[in-house]
PDB file of N, CA, C and O in Angstrom:
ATOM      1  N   UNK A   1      70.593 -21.877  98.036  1.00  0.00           N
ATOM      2  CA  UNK A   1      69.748 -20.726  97.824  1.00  0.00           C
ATOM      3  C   UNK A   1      68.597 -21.045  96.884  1.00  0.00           C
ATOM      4  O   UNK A   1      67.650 -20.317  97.184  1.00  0.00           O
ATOM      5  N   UNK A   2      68.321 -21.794  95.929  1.00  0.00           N
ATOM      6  CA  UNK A   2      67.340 -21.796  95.058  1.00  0.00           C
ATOM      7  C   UNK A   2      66.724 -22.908  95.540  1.00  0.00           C
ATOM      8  O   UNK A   2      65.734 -23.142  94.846  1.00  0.00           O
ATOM      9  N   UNK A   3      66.901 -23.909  96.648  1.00  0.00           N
ATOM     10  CA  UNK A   3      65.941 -24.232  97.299  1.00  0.00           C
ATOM     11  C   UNK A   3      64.888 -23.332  98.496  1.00  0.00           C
ATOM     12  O   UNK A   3      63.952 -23.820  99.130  1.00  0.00           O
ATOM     13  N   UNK A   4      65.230 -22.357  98.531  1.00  0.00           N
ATOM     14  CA  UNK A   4      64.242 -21.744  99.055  1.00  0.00           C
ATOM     15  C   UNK A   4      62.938 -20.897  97.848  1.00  0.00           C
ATOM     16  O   UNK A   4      61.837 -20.565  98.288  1.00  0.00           O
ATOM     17  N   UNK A   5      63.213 -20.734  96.799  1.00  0.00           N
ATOM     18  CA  UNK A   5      62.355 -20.402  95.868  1.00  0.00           C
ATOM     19  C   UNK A   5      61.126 -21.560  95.532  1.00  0.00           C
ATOM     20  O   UNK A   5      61.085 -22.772  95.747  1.00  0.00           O
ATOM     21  N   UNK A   6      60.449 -20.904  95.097  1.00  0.00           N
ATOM     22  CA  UNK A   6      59.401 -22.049  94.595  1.00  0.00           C
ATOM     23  C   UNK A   6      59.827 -21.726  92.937  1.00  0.00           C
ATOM     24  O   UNK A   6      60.234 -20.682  92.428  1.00  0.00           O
ATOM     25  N   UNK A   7      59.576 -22.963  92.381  1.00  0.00           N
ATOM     26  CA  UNK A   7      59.465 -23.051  90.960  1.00  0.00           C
ATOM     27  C   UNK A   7      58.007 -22.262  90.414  1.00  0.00           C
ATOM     28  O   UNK A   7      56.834 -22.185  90.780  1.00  0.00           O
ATOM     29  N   UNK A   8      58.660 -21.867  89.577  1.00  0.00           N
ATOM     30  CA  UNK A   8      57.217 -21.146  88.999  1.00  0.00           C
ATOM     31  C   UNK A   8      56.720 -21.842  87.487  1.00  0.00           C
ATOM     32  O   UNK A   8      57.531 -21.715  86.569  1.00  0.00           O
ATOM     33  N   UNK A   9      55.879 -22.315  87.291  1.00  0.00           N
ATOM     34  CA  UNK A   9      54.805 -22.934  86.096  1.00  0.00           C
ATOM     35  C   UNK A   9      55.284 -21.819  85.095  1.00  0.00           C
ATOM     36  O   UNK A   9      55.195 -20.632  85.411  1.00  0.00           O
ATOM     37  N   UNK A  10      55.744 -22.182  83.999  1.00  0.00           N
ATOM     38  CA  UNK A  10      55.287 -21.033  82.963  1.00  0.00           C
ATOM     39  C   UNK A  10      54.169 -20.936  82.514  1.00  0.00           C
ATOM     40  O   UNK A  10      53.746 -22.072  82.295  1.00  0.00           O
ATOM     41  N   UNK A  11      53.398 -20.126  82.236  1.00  0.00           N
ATOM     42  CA  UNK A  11      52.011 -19.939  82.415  1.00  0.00           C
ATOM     43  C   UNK A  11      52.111 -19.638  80.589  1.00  0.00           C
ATOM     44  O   UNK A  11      53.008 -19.009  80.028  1.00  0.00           O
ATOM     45  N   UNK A  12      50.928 -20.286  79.942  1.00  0.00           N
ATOM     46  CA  UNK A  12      50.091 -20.366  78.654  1.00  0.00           C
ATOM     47  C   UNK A  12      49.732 -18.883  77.895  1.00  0.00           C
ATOM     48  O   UNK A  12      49.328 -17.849  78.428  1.00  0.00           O
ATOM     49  N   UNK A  13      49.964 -19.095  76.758  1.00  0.00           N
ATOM     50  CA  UNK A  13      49.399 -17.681  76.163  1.00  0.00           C
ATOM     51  C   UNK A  13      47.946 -17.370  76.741  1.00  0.00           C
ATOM     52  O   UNK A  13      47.809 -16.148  76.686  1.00  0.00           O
ATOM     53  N   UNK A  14      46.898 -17.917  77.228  1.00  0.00           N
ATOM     54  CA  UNK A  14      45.760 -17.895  77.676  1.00  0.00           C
ATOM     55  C   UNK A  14      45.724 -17.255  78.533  1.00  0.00           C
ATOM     56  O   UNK A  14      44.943 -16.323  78.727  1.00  0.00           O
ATOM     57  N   UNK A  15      46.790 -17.737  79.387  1.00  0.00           N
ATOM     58  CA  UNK A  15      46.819 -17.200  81.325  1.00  0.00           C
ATOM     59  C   UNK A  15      47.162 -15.886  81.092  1.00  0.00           C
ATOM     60  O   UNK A  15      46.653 -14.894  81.613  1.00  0.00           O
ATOM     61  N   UNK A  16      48.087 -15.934  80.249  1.00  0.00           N
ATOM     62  CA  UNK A  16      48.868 -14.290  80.065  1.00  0.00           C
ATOM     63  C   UNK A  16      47.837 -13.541  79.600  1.00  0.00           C
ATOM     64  O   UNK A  16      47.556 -12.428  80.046  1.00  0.00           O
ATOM     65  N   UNK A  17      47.046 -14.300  78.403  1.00  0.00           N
ATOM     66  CA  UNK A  17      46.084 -13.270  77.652  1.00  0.00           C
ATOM     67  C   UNK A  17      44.741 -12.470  78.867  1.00  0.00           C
ATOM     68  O   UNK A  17      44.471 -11.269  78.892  1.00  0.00           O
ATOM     69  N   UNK A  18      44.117 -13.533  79.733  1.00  0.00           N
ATOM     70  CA  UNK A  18      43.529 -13.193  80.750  1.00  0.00           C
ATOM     71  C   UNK A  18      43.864 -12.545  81.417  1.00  0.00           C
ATOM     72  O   UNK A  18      43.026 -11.687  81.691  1.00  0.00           O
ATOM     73  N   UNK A  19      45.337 -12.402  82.228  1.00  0.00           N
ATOM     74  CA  UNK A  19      46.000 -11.713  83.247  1.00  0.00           C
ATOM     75  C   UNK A  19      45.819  -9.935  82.661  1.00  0.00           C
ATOM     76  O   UNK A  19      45.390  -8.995  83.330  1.00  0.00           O
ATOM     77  N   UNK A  20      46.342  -9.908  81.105  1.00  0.00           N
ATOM     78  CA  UNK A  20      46.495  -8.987  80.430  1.00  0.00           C
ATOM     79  C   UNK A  20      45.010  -8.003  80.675  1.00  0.00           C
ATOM     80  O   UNK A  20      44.998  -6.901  81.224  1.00  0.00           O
ATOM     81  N   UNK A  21      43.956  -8.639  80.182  1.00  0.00           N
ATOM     82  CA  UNK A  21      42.377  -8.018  80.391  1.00  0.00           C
ATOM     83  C   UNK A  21      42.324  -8.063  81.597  1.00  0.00           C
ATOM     84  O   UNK A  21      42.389  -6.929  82.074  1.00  0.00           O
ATOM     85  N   UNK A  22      42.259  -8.634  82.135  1.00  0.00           N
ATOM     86  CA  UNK A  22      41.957  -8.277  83.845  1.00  0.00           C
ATOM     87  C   UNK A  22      42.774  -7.398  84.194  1.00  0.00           C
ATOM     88  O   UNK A  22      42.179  -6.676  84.995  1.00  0.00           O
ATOM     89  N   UNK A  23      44.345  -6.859  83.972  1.00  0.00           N
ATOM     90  CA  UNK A  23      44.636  -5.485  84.376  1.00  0.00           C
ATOM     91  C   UNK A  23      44.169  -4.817  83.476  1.00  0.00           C
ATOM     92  O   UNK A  23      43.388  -3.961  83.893  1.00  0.00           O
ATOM     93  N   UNK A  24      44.281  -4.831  82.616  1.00  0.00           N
ATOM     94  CA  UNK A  24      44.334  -3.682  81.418  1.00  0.00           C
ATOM     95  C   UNK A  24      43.077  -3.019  80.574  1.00  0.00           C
ATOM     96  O   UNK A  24      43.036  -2.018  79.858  1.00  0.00           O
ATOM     97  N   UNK A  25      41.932  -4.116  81.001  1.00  0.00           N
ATOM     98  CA  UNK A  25      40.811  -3.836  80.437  1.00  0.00           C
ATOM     99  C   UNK A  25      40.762  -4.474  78.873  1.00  0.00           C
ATOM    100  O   UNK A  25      41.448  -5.399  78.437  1.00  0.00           O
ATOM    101  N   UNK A  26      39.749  -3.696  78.181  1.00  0.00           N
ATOM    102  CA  UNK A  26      39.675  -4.001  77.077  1.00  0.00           C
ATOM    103  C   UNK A  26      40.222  -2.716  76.028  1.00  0.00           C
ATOM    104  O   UNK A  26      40.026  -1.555  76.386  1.00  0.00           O
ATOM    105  N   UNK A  27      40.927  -3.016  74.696  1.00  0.00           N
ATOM    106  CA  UNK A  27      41.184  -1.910  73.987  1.00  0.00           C
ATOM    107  C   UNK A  27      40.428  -1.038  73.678  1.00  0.00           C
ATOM    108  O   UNK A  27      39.285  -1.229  74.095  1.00  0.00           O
ATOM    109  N   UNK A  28      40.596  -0.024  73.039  1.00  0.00           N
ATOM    110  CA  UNK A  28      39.202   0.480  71.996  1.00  0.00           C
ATOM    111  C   UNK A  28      39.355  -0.291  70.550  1.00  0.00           C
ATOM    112  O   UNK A  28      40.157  -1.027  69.974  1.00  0.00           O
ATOM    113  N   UNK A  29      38.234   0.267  70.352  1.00  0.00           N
ATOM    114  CA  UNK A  29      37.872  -0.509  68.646  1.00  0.00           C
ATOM    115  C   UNK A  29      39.364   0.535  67.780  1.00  0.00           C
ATOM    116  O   UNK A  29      39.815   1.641  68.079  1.00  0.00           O
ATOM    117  N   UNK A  30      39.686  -0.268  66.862  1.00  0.00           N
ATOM    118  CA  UNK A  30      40.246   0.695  65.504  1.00  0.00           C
ATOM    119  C   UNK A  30      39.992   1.883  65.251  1.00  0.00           C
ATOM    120  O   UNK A  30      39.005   2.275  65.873  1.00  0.00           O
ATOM    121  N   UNK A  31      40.500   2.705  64.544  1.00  0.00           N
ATOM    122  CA  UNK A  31      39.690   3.663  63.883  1.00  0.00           C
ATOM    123  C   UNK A  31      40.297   3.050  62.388  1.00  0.00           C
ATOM    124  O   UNK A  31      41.370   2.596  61.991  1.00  0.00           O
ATOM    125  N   UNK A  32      39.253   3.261  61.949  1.00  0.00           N
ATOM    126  CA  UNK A  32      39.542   2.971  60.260  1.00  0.00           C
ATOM    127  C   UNK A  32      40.065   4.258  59.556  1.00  0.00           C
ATOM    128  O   UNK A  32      40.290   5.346  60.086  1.00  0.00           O
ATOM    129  N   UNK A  33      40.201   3.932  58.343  1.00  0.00           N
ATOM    130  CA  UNK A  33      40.887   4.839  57.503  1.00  0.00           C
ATOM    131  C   UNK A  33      40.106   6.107  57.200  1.00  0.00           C
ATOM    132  O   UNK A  33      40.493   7.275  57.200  1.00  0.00           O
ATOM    133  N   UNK A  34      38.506   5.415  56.852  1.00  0.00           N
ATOM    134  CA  UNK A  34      37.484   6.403  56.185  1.00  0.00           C
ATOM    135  C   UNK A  34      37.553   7.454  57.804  1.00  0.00           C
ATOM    136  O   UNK A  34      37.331   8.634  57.535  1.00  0.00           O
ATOM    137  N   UNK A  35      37.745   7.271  58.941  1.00  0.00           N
ATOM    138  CA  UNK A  35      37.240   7.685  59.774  1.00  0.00           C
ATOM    139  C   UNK A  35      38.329   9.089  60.413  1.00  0.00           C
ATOM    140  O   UNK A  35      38.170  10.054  61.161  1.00  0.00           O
ATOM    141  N   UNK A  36      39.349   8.552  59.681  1.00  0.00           N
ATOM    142  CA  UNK A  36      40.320   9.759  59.837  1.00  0.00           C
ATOM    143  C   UNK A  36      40.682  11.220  58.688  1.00  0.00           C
ATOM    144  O   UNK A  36      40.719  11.233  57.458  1.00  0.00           O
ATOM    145  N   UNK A  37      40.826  11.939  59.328  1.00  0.00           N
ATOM    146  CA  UNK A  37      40.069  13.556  58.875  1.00  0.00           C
ATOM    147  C   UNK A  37      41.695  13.831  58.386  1.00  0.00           C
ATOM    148  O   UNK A  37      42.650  13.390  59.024  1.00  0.00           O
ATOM    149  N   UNK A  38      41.816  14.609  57.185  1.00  0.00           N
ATOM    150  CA  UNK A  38      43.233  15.340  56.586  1.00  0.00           C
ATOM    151  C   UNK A  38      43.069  16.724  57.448  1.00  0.00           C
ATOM    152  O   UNK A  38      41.992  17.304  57.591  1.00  0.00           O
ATOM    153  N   UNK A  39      44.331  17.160  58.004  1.00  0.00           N
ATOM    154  CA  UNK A  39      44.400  18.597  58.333  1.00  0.00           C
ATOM    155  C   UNK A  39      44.753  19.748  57.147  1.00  0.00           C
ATOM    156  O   UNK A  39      45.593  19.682  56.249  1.00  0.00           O
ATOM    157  N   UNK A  40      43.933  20.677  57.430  1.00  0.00           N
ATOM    158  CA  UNK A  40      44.172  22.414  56.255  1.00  0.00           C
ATOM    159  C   UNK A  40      44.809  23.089  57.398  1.00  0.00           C
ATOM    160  O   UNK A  40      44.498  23.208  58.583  1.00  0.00           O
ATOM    161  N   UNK A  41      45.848  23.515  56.641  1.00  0.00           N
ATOM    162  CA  UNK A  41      46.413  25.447  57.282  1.00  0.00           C
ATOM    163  C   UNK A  41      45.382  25.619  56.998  1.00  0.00           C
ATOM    164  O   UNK A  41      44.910  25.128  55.972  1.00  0.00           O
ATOM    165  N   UNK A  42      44.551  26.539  58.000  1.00  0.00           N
ATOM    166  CA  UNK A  42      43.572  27.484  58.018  1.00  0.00           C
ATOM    167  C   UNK A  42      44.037  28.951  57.355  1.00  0.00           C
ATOM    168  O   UNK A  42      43.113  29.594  56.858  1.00  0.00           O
ATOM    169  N   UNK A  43      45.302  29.516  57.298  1.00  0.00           N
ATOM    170  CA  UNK A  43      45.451  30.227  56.734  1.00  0.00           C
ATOM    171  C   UNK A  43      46.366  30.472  55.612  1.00  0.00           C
ATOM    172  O   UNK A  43      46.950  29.389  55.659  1.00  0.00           O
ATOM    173  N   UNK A  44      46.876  31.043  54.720  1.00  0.00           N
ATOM    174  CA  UNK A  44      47.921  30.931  53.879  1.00  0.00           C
ATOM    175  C   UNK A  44      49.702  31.559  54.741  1.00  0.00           C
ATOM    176  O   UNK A  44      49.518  32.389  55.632  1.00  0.00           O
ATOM    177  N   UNK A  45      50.594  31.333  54.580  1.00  0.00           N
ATOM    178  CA  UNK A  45      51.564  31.618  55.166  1.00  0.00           C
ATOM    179  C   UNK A  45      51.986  32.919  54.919  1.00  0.00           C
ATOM    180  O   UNK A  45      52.579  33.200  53.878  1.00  0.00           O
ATOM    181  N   UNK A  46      51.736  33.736  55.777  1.00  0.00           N
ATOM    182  CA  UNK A  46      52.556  35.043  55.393  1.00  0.00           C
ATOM    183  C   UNK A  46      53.622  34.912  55.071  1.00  0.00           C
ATOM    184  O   UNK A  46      54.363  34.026  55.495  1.00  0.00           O
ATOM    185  N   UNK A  47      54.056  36.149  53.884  1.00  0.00           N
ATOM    186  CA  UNK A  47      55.723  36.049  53.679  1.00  0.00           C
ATOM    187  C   UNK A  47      56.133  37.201  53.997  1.00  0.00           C
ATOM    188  O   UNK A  47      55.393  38.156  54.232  1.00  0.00           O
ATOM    189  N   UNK A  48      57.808  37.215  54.046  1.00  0.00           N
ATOM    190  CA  UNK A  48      57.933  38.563  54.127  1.00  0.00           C
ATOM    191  C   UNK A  48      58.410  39.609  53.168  1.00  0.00           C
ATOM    192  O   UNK A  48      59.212  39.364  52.267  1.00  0.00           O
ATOM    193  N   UNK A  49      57.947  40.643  53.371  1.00  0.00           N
ATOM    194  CA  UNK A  49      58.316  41.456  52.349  1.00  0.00           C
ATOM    195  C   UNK A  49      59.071  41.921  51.950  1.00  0.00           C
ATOM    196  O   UNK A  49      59.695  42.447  52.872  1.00  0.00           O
ATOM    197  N   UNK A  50      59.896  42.290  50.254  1.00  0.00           N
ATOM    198  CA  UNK A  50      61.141  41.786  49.866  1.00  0.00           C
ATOM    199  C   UNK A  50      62.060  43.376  50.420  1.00  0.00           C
ATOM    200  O   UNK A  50      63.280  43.536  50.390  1.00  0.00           O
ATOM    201  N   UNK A  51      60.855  44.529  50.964  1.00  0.00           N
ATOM    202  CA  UNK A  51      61.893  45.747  51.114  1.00  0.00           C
ATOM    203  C   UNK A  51      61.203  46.357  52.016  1.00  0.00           C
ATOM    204  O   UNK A  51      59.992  46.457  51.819  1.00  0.00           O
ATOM    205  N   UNK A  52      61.913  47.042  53.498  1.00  0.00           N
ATOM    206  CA  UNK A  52      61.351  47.001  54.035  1.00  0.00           C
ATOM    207  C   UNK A  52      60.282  48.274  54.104  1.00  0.00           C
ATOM    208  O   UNK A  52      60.452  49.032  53.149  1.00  0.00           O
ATOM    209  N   UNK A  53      59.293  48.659  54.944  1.00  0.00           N
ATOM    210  CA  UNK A  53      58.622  49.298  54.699  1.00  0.00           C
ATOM    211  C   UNK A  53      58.604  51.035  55.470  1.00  0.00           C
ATOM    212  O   UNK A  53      58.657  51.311  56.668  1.00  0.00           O
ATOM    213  N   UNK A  54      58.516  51.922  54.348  1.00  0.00           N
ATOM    214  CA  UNK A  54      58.702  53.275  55.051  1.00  0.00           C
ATOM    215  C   UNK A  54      57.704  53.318  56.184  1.00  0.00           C
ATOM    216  O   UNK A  54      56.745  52.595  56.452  1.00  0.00           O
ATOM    217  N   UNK A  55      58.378  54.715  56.948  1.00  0.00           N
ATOM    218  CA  UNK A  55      57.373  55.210  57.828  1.00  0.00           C
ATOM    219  C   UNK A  55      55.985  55.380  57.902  1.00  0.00           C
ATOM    220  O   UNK A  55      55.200  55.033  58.784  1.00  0.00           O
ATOM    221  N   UNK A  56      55.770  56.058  56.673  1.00  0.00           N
ATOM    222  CA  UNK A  56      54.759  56.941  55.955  1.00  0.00           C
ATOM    223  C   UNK A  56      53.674  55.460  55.945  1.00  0.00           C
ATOM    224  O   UNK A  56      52.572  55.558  56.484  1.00  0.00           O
ATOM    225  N   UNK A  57      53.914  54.714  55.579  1.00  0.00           N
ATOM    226  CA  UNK A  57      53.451  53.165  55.363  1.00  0.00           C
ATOM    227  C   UNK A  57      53.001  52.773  56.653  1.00  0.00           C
ATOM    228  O   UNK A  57      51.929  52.174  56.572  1.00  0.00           O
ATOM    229  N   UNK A  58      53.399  52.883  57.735  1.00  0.00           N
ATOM    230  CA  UNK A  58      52.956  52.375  58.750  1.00  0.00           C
ATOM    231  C   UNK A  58      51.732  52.379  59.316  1.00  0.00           C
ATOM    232  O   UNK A  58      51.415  51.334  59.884  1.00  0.00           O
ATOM    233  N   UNK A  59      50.733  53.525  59.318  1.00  0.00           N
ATOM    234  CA  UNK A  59      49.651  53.747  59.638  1.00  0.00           C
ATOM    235  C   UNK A  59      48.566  53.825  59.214  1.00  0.00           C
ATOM    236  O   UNK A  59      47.629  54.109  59.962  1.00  0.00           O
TER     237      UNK A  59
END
C-alpha cells in the first residue's frame, strides 16, 4: 500500500510562508496602544430604591 503514494518533500518555512500569503493575503497593520480608545458608561447606574414607592408618587 504505501507504494502507491508518492513521497511528499517537506516543504521549508519559505514555501509554507508563501503558500500562507497566497491564500491568506496579507495581515493588517497593528493597532498600537496610543490608538486604542478606553470605554465610559455613558450613564450612571440606576439603583434601586430602598422603599417602595406610594401611589400618590406615581404620577
Amino acid at each position: 500500500m504505501s507504494g502507491d503514494r508518492e513521497q511528499i518533500e517537506p516543504r521549508t518555512e519559505d514555501e509554507l510562508a508563501q503558500q500562507r500569503q497566497a491564500r491568506f493575503g496579507h495581515l493588517p497593520a497593528r493597532v498600537s496602544p496610543e490608538d486604542l480608545v478606553e470605554s465610559e458608561e455613558a450613564e450612571p447606574v440606576h439603583e434601586e430604591p430602598d422603599q417602595p414607592m406610594v401611589r400618590r408618587e406615581w404620577g
